[in-house]
Every structure is written in C-alpha cells, then in structure tokens.
N, C-alpha and C positions, 0 to 999 in steps of 0.2 A: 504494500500500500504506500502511498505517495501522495502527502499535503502537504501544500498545495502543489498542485501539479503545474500549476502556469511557470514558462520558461524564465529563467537568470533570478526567479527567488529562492530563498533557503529555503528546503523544505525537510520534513522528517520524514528518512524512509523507516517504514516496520516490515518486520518478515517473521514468518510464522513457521515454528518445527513442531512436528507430533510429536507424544509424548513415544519413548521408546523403551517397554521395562527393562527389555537387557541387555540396556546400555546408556551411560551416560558419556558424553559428550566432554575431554578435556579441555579441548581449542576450538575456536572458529574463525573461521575469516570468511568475508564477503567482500567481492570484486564485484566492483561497480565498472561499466562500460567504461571507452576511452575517452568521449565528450565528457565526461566528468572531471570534475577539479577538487579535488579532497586537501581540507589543511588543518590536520589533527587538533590546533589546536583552537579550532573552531568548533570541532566538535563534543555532541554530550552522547553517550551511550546508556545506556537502560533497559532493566531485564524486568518482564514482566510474566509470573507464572500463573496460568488460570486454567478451571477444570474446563471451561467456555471456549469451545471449539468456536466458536462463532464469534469473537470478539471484536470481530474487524466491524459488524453493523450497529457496536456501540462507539464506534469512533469517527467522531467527525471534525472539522478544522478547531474548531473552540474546542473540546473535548483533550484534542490532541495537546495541542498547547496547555491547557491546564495539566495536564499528565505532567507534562514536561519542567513544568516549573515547580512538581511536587506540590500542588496545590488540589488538589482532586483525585480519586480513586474511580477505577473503570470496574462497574460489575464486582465489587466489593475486592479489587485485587488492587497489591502495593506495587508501587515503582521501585526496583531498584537500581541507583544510578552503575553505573560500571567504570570505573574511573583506569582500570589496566588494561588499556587496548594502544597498537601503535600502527599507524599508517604505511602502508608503501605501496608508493605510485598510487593507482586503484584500488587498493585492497585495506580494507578494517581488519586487524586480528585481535582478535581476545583470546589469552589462554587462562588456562585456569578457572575455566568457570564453571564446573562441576559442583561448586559447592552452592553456587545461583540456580540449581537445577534439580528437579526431582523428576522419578520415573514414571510418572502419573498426571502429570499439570502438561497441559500444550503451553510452551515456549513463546513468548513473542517480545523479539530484539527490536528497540528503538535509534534510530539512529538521527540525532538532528543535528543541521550545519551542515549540508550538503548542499551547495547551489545547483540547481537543477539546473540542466543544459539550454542553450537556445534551441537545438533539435534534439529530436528524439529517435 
C-alpha cells in the first residue's frame, strides 16, 4: 500500500507478510525500484503485528499519518517504531527483528520518507 500515491510527495509505503508458524523471520530487506530515491535518514520504520488479515481497509491517509506519529492505534494494534535498519542504494534492511515478530499475528512493515517517483 502507498499514501499518498500522487508523484514527488513523501509517502509511507506498508507491506504485509502472513503469519508463518515454522518460522520466524531474522532479516528483511525491501528493494524498492530504481526511480526511487531513498535517504535513510529521512526515514521512520515500524512494525505492526495484528491477528487482522485485513488491515489495509482500516487505513486511510489521516489514519496513516496518525499511526505514524504514534498518536493512534489501528484495530486495537500498537506501533512499533524500528529504529535498526540501514539503506543501500534501493534497499531497506532490518535484521534482527525476530523479537518484533510472532508466529501467529500477520506482519505489517511501515515504511515513511520515501519520495515517490514522478513515474511509475
């Protein structure tokens, strides 16, 4: 998911993993296309774990934004920020997040401070 989608604003990308019982997850990285421009330290990262497979149709631009600034709870689930991730080129990596993770909650990583591209 992607708010706001319109071209050269920040937007927060979210991405969603199923829960997986046998197995958790040490590392992640996500590569974003090459029209992308990533600059770590623009970035906030946030892990959010819900039994709500469907979480995405209680997120909307204001929504999101509250999330983000820790100011609101989505579907009675907490933010947590993820502050040990590092950049390169395209790519977000987080390791260590095993302990952000259970094997029963569907996963969903926030990602804001991405300026979305002029094309797509």
């Amino acid at each position: 998911m992607n708010s706001p989608k319109e071209a050269g604003l920040l937007a927060t990308y979210i991405f969603k993993t199923s829960p997986i019982s046998t197995f958790t997850a040490e590392n992640l990285a996500i590569t974003f296309p090459d029209n992308f421009f990533l600059i770590a330290s623009e970035l906030t990262i946030a892990i959010v774990l819900s039994t709500n497979s469907r979480l995405f149709s209680d997120l909307t631009y204001d929504v999101v934004q509250q999330v983000m600034a820790n100011d609101f709870t989505i579907a009675n689930t907490e933010l947590k920020t993820y502050a040990t991730f590092s950049v390169n080129e395209n790519t977000v990596s987080m390791t260590n997040i095993s302990s952000h993770l259970t094997t029963t909650d569907w996963t969903y990583v926030f990602i804001r401070g991405i300026k979305n591209p002029a094309m797509y």
